[in-house]
N, C-alpha and C positions, 0 to 999 in steps of 0.2 A: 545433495546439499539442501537443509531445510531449514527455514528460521523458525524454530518453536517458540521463540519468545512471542512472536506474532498468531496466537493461540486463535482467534476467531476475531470478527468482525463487532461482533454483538461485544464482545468483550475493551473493544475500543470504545466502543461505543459508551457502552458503561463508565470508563474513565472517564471521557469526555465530558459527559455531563455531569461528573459530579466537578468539574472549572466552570464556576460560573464566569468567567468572563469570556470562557473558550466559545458561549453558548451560539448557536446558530441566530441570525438575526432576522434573514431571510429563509422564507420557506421554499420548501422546490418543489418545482410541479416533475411529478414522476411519471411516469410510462411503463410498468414493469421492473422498476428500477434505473431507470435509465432518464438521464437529464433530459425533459422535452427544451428546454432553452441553453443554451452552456452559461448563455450569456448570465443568467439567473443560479447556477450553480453558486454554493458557498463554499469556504475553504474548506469544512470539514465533507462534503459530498467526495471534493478533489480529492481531500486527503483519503477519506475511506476508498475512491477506486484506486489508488496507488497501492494502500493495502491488501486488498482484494488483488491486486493484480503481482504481488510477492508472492501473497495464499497459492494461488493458482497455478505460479509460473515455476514455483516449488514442488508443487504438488507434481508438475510434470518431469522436471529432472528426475524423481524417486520414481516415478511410474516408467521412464528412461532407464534408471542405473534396472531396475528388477529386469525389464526387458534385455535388455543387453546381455546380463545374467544368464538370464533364460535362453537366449540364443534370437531371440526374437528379433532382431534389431541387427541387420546388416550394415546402415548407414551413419558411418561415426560423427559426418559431417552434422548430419540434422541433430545428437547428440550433444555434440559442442558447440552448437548453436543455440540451444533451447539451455545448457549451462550459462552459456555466457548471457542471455535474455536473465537469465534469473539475477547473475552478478549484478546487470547494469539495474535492475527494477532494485535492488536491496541498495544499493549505491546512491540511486535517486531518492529515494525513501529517505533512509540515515540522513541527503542533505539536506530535502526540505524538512526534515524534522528539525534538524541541527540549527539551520536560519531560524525557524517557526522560534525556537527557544532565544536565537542571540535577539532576534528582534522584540520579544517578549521582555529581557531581560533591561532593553535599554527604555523601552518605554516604565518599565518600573523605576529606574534610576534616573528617568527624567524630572527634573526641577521646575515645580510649579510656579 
C-alpha cells in the first residue's frame, strides 16, 4: 500500500509556502534535521515529520510485499505490523490535516 498522492516532502513544502498565512512564524533550530528543542518545533516541522513518516513507513510495506514475493520474508507477523504502522501513520495524517482545515475554516468565519 502506497500513498502517491504524498509525492515528496520538498513538494509540500512548496504548497505551503505559497499560504501566506500557513507561513512558519518561528524558526527552528535544526541538528541534522532533527528538532534541537521540541518545545521550539512549529506546526509545519510536526506536520512535515508526520509526512515523512507515511513516505517512509510506505516505502517499507512495498519493500515487505516485494520480499515476501521473493520468498525472502518468513515472518508474516513483522508484515502485518509494519501494514498496520502504515494504516495508523495515514489515519493520523488524514486527521490532523482534517482539524488543521475545520479549524482554519472557523477562524475565517469568525465575526469581527
Amino acid at each position: 500500500m502506497a500513498v502517491y498522492a504524498l509525492q515528496s516532502v520538498d513538494h509540500l513544502e512548496r504548497q505551503l509556502d505559497r499560504m501566506n498565512p500557513m507561513r512558519r512564524m518561528l524558526q527552528m533550530e535544526e541538528t541534522n534535521g532533527v528538532v534541537a528543542d521540541p518545545q521550539k518545533a512549529s506546526f509545519f516541522d510536526i506536520f512535515k515529520g508526520m509526512v515523512t513518516n507515511v513516505i517512509e513507513t510506505n516505502e517499507r510495506v512495498d519493500q515487505d510485499a516485494i520480499d515476501l514475493m521473493l520468498g525472502n520474508i518468513d515472518d508474516l507477523a513483522t508484515v502485518q505490523a509494519n501494514i498496520t504502522k502504515a494504516n495508523m501513520a495515514v489515519d493520523l495524517l488524514v486527521t490532523v490535516k482534517n482539524e488543521v482545515i475545520s479549524s482554519y475554516n472557523n477562524i475565517i468565519n469568525m465575526q469581527i
